[in-house]
PDB file of N, CA, C and O in Angstrom, chain B, residues numbered from 101:
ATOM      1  N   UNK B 101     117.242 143.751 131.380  1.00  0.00           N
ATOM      2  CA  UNK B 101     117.120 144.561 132.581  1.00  0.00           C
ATOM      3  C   UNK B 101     115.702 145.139 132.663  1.00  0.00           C
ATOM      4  O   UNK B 101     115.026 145.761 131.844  1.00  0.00           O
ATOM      5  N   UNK B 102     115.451 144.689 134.043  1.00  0.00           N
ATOM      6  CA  UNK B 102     114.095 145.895 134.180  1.00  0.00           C
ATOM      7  C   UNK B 102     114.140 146.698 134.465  1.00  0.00           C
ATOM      8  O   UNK B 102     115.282 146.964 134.843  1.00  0.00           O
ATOM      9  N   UNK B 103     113.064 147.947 134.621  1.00  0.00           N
ATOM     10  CA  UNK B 103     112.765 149.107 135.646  1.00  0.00           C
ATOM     11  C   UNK B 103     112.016 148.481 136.203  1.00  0.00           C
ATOM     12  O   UNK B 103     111.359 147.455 136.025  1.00  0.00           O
ATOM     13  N   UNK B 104     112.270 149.691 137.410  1.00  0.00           N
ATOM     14  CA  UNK B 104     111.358 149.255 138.729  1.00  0.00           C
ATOM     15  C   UNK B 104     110.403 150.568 138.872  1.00  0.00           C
ATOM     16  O   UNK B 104     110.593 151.749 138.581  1.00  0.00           O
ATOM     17  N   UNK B 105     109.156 149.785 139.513  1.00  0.00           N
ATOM     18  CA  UNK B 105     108.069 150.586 140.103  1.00  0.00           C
ATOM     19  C   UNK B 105     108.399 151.234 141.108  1.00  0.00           C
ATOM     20  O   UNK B 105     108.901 150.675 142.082  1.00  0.00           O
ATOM     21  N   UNK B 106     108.113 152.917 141.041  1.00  0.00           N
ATOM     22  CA  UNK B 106     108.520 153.514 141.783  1.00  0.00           C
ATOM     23  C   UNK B 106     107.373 154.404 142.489  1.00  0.00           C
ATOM     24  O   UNK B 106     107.598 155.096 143.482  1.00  0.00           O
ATOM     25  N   UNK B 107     105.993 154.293 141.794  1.00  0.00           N
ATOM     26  CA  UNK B 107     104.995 155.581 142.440  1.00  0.00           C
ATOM     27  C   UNK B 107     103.737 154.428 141.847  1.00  0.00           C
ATOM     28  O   UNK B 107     104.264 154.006 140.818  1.00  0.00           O
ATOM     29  N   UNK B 108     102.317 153.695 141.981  1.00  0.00           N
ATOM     30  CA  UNK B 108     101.249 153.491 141.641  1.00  0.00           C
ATOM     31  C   UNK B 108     100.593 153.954 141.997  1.00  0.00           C
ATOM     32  O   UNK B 108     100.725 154.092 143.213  1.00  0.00           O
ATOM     33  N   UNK B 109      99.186 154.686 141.310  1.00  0.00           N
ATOM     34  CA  UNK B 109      98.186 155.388 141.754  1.00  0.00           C
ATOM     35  C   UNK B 109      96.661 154.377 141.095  1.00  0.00           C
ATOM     36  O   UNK B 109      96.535 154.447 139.872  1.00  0.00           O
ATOM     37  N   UNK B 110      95.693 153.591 141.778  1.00  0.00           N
ATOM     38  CA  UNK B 110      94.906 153.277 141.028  1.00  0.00           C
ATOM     39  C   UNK B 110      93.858 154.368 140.591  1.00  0.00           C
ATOM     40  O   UNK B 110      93.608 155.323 141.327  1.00  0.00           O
ATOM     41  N   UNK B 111      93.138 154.158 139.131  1.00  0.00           N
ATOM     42  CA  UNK B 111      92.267 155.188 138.432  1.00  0.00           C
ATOM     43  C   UNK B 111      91.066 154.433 138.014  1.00  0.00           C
ATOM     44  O   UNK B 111      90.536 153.552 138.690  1.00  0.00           O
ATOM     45  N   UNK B 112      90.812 154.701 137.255  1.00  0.00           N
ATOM     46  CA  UNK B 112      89.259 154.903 136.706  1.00  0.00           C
ATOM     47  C   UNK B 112      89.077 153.690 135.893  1.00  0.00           C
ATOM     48  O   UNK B 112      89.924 153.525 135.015  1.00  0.00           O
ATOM     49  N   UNK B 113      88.008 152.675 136.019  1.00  0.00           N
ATOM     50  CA  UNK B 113      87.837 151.690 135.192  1.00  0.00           C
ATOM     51  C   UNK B 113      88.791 150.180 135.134  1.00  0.00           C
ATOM     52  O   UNK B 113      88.694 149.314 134.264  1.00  0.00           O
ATOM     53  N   UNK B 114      89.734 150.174 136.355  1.00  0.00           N
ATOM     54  CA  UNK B 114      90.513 149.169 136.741  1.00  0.00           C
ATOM     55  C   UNK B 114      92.057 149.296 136.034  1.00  0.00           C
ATOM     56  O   UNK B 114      93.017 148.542 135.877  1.00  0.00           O
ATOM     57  N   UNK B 115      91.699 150.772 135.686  1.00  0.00           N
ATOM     58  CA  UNK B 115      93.827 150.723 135.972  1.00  0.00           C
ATOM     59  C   UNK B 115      94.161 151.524 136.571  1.00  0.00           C
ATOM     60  O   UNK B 115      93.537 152.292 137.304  1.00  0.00           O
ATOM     61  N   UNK B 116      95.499 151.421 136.260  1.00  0.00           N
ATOM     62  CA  UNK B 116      96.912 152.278 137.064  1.00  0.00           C
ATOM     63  C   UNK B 116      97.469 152.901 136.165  1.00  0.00           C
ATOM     64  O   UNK B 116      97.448 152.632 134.964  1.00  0.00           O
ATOM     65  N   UNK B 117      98.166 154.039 136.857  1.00  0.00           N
ATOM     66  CA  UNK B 117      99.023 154.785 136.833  1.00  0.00           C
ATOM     67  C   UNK B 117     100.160 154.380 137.070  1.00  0.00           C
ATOM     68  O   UNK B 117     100.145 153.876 138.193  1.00  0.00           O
ATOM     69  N   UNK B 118     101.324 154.313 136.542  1.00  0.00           N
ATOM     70  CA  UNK B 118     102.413 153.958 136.852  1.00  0.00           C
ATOM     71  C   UNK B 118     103.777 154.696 136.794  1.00  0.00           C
ATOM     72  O   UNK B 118     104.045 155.166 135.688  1.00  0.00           O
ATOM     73  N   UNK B 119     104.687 154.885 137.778  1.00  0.00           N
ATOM     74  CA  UNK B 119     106.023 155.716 137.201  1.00  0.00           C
ATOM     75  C   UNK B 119     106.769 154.792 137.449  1.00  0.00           C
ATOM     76  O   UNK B 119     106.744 154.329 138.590  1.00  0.00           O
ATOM     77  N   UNK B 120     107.773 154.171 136.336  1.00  0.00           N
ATOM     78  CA  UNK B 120     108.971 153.648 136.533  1.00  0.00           C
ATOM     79  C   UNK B 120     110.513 154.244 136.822  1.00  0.00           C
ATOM     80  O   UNK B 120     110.713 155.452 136.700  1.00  0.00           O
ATOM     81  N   UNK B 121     111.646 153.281 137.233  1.00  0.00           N
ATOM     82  CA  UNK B 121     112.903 153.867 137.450  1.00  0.00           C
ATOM     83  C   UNK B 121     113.222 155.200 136.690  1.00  0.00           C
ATOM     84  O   UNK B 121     113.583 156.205 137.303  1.00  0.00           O
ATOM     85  N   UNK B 122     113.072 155.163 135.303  1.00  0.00           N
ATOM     86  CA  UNK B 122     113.152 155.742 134.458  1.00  0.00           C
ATOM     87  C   UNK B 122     112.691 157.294 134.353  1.00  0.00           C
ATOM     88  O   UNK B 122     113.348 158.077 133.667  1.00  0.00           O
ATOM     89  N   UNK B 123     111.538 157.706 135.059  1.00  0.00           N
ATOM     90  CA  UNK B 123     111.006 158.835 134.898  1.00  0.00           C
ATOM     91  C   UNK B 123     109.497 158.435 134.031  1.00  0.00           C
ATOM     92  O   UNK B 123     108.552 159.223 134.075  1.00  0.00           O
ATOM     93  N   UNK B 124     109.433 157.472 133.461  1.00  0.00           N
ATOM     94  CA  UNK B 124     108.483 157.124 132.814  1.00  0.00           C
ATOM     95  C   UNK B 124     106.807 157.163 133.455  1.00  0.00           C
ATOM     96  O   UNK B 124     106.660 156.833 134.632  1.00  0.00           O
ATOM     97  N   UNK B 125     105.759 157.516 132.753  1.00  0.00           N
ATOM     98  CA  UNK B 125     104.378 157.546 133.521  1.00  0.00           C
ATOM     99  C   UNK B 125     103.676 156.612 132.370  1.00  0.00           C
ATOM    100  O   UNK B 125     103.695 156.784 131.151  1.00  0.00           O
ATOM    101  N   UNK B 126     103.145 155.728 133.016  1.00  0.00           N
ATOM    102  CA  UNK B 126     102.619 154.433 131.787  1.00  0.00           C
ATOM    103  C   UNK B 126     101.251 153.748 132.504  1.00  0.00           C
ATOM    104  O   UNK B 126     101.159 153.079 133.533  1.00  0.00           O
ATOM    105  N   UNK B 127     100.575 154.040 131.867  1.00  0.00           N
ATOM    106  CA  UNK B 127      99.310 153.051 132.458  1.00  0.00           C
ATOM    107  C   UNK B 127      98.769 151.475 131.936  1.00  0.00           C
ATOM    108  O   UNK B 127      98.768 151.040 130.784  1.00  0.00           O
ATOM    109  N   UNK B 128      98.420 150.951 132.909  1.00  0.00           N
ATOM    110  CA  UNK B 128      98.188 149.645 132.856  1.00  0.00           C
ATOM    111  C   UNK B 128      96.525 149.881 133.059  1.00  0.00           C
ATOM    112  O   UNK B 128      95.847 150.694 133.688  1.00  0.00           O
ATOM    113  N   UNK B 129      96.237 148.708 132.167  1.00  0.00           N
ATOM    114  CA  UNK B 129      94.841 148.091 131.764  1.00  0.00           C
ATOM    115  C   UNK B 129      94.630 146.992 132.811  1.00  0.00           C
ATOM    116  O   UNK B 129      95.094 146.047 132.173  1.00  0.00           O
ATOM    117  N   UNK B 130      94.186 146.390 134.167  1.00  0.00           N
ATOM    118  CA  UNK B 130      93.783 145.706 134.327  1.00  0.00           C
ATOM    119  C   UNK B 130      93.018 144.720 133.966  1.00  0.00           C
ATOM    120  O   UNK B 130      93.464 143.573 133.995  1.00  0.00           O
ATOM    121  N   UNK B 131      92.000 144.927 133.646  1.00  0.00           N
ATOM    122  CA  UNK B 131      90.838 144.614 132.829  1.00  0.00           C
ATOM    123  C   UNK B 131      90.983 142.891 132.189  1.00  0.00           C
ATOM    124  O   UNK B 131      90.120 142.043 132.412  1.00  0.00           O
ATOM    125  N   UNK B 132      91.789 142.724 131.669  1.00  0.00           N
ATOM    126  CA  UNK B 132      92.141 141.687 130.874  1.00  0.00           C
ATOM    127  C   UNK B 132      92.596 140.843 132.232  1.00  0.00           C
ATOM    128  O   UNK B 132      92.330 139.647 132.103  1.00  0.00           O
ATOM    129  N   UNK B 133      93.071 141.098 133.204  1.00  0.00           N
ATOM    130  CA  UNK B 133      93.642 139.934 133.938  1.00  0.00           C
ATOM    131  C   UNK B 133      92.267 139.580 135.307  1.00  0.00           C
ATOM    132  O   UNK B 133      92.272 138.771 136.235  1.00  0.00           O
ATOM    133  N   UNK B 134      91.504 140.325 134.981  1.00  0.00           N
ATOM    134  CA  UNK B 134      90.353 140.392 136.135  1.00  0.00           C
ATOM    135  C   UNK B 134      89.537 138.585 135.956  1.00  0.00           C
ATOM    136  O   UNK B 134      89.191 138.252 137.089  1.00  0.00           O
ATOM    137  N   UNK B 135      89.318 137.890 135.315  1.00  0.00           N
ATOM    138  CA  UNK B 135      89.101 136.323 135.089  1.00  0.00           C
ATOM    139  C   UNK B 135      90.102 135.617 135.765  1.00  0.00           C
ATOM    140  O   UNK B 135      89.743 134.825 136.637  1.00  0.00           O
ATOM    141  N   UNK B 136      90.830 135.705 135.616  1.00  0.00           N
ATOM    142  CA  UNK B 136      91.643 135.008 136.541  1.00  0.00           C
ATOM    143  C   UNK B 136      92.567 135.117 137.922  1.00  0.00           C
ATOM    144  O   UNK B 136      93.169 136.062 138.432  1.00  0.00           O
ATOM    145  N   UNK B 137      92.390 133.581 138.329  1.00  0.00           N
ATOM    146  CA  UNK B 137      93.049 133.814 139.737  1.00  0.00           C
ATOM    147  C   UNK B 137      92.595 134.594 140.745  1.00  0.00           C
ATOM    148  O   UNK B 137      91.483 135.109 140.855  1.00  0.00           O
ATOM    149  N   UNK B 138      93.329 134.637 141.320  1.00  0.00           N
ATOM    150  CA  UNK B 138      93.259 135.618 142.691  1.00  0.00           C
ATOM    151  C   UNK B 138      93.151 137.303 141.801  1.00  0.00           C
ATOM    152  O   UNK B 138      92.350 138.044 142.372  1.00  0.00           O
ATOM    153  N   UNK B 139      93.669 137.791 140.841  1.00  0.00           N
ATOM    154  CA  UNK B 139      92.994 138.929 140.638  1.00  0.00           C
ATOM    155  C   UNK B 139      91.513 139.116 140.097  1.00  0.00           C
ATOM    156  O   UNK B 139      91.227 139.924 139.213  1.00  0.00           O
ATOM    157  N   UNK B 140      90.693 138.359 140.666  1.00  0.00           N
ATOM    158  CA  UNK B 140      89.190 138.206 140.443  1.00  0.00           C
ATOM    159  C   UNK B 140      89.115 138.914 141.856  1.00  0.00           C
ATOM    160  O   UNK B 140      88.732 140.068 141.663  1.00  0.00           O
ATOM    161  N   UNK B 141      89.270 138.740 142.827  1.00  0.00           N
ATOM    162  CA  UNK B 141      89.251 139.404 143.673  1.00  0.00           C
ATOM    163  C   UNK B 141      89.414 141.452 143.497  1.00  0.00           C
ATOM    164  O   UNK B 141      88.797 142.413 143.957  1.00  0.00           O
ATOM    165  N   UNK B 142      90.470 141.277 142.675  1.00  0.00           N
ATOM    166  CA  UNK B 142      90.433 142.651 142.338  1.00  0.00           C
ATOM    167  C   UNK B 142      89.040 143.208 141.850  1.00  0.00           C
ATOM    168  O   UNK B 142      88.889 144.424 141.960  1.00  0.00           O
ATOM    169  N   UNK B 143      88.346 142.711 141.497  1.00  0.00           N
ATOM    170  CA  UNK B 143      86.350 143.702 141.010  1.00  0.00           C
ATOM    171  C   UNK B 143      86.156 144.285 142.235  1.00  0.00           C
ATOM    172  O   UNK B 143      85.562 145.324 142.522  1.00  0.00           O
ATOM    173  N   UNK B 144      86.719 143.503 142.910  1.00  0.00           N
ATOM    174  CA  UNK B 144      85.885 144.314 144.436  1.00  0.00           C
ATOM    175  C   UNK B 144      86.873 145.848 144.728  1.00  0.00           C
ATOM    176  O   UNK B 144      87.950 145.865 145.324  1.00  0.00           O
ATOM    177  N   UNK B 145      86.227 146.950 144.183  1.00  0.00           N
ATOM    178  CA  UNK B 145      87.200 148.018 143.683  1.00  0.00           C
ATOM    179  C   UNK B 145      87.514 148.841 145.146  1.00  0.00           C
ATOM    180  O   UNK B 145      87.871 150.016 145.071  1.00  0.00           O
ATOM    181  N   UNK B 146      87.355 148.115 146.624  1.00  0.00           N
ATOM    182  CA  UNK B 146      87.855 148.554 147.775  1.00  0.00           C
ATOM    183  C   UNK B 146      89.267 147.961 147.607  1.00  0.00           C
ATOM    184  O   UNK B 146      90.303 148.602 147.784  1.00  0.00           O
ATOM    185  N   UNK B 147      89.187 146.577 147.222  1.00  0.00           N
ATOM    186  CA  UNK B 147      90.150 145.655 147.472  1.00  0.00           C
ATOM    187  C   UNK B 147      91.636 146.089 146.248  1.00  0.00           C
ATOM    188  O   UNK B 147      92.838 146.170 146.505  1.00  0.00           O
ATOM    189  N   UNK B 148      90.976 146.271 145.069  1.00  0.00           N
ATOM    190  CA  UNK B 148      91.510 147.074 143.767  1.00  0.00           C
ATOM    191  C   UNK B 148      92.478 148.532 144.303  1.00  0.00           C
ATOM    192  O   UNK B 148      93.676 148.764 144.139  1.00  0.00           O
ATOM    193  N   UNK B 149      91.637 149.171 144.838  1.00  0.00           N
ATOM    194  CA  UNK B 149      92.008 150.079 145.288  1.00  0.00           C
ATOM    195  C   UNK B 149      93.502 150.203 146.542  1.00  0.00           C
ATOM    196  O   UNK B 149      93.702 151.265 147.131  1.00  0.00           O
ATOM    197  N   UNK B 150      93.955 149.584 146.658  1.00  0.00           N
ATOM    198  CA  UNK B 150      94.394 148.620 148.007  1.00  0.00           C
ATOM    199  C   UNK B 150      96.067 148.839 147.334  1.00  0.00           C
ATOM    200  O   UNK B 150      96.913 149.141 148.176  1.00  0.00           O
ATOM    201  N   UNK B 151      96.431 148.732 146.228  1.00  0.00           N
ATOM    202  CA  UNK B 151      97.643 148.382 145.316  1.00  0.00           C
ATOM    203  C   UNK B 151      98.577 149.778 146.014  1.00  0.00           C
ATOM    204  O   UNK B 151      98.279 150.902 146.418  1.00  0.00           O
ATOM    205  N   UNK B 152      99.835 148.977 145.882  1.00  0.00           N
ATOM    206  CA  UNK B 152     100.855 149.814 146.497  1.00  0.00           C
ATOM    207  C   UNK B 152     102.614 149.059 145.709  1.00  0.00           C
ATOM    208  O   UNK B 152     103.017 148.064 145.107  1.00  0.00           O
ATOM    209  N   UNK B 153     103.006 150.080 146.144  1.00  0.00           N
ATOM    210  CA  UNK B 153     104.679 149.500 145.705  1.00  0.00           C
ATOM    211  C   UNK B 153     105.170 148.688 146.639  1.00  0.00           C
ATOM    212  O   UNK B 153     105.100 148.949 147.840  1.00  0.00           O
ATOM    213  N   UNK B 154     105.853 147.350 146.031  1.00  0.00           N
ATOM    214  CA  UNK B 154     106.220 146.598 146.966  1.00  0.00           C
ATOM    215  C   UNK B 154     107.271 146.227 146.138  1.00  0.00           C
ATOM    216  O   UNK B 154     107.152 145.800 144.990  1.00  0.00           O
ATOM    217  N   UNK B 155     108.718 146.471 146.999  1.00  0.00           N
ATOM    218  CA  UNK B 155     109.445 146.192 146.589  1.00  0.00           C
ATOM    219  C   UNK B 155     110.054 147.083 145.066  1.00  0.00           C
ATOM    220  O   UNK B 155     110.519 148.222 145.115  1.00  0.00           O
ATOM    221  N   UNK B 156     109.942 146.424 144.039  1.00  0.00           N
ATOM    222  CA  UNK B 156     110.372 146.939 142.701  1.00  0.00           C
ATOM    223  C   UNK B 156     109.566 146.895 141.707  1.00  0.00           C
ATOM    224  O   UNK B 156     109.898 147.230 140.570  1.00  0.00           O
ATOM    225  N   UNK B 157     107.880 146.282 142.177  1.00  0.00           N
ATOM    226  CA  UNK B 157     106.692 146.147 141.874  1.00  0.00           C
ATOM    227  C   UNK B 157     105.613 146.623 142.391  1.00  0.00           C
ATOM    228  O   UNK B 157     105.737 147.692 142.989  1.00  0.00           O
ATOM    229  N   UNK B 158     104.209 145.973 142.323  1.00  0.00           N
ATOM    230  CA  UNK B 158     103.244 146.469 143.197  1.00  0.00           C
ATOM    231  C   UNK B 158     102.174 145.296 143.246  1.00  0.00           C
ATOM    232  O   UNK B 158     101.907 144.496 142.350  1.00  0.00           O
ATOM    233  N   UNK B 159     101.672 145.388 144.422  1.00  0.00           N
ATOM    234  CA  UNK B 159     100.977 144.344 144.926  1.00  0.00           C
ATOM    235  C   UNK B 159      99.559 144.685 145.820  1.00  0.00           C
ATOM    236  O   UNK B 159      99.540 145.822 146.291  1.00  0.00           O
ATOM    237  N   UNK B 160      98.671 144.042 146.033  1.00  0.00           N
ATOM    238  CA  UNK B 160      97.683 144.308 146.295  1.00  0.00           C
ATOM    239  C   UNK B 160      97.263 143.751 147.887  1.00  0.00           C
ATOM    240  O   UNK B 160      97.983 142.871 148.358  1.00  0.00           O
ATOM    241  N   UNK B 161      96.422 144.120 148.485  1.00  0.00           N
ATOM    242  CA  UNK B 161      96.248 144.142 150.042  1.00  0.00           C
ATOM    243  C   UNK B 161      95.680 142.479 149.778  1.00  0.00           C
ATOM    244  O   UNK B 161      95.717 141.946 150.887  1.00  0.00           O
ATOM    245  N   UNK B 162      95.233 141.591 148.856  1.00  0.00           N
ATOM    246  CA  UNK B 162      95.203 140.259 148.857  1.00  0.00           C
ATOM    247  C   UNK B 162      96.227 139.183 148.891  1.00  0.00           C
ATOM    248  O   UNK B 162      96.123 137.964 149.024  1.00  0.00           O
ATOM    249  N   UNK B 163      97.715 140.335 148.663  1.00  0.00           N
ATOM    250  CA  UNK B 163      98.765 139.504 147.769  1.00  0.00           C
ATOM    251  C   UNK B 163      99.372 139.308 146.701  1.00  0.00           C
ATOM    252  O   UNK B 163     100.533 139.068 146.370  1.00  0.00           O
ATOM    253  N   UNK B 164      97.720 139.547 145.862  1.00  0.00           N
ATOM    254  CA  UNK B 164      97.720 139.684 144.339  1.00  0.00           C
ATOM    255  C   UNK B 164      99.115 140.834 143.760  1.00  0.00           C
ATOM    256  O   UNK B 164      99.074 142.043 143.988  1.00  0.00           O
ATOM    257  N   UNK B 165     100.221 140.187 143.036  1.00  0.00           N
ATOM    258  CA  UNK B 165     101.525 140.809 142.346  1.00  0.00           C
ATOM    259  C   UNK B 165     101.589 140.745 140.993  1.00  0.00           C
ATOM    260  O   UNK B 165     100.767 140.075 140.369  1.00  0.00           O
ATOM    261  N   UNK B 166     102.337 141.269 140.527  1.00  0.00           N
ATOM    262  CA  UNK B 166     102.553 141.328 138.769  1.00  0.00           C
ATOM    263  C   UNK B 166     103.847 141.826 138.714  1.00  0.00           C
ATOM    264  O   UNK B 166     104.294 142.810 139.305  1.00  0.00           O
ATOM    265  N   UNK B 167     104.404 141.077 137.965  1.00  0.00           N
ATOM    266  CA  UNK B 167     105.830 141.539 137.623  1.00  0.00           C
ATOM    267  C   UNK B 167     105.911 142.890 136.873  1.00  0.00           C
ATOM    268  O   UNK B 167     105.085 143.418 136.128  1.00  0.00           O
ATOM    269  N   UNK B 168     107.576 143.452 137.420  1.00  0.00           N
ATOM    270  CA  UNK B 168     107.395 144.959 136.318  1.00  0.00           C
ATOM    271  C   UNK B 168     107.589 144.752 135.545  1.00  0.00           C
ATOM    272  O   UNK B 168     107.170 145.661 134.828  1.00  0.00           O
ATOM    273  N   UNK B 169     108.345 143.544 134.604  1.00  0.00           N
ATOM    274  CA  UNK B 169     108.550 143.611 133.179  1.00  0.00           C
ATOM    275  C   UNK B 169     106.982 143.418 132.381  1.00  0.00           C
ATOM    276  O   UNK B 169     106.759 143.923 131.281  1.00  0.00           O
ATOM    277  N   UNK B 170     106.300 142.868 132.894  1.00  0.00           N
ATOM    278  CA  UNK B 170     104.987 142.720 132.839  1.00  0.00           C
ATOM    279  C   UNK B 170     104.368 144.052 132.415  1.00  0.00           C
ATOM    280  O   UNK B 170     104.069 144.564 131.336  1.00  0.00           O
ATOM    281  N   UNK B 171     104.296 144.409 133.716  1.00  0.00           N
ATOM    282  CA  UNK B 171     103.608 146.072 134.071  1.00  0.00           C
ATOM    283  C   UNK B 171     104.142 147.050 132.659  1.00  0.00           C
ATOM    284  O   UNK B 171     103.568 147.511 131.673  1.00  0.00           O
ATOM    285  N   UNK B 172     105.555 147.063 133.183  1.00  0.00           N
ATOM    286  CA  UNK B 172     106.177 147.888 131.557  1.00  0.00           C
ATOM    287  C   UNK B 172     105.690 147.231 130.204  1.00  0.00           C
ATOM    288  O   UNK B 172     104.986 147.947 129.492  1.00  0.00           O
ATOM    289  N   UNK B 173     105.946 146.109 129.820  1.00  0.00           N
ATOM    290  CA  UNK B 173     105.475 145.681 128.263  1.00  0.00           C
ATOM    291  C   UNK B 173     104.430 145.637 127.909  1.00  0.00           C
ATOM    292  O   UNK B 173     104.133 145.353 126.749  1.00  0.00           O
ATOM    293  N   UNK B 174     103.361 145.986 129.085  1.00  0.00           N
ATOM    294  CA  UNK B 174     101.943 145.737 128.478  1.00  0.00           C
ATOM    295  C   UNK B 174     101.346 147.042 128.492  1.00  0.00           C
ATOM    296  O   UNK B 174     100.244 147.314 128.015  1.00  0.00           O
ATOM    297  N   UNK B 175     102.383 148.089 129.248  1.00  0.00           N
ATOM    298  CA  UNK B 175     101.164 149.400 129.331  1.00  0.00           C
ATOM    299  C   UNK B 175     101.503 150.368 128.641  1.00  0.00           C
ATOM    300  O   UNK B 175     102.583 150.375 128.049  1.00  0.00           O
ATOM    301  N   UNK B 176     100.610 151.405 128.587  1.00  0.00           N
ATOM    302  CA  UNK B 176     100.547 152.507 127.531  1.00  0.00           C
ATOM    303  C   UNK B 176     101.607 153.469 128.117  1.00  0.00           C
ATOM    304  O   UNK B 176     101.562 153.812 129.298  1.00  0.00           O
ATOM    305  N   UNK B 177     102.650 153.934 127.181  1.00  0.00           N
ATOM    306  CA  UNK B 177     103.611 155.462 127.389  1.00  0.00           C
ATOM    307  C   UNK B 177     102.020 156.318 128.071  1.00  0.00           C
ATOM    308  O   UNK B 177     100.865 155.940 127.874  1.00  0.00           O
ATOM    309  N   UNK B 178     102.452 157.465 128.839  1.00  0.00           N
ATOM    310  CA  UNK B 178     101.609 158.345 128.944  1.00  0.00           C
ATOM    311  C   UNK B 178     102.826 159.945 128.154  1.00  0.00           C
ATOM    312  O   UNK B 178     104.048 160.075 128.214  1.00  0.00           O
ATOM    313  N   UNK B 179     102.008 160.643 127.659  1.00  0.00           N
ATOM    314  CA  UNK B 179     102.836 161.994 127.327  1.00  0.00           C
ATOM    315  C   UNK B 179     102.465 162.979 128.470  1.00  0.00           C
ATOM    316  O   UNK B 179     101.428 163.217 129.088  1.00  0.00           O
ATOM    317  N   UNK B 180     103.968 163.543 128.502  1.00  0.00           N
ATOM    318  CA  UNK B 180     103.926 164.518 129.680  1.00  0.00           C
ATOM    319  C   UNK B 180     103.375 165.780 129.632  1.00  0.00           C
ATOM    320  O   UNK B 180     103.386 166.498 130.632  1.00  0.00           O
TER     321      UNK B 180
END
């Protein structure tokens, strides 16, 4: 089972902020996926900036998506 994306805020240096179903606040590293694909487009930090909840995820004003199990397994707990 996943959680779902419920709030993204983009920040500083090409990540996010993230709150899942859960109550959870977890940030994601972009950074690593910026070489490839269509999130190469993401450098352009108007376009970066652009990310919103879609659906049970979040997606970018290019299209550019990432799954939440994704989003969740790769990003950092934040403490409250």
């Amino acid at each position: 089972m996943y959680l779902p994306v419920i709030s993204v805020t983009p920040i500083d240096n090409y990540k996010i902020l993230l709150i899942f179903g859960n109550g959870e606040k977890r940030q994601f590293d972009m950074n690593p996926f910026l070489d490839k694909g269509i999130f190469q487009e993401l450098r352009d930090i108007s376009i970066f900036n652009t990310v919103k909840v879609s659906f049970d995820s979040i997606e970018w004003e290019n299209e550019a998506d990432i799954d939440p199990e994704i989003l969740y397994q790769y990003s950092e707990k934040l403490e409250e």
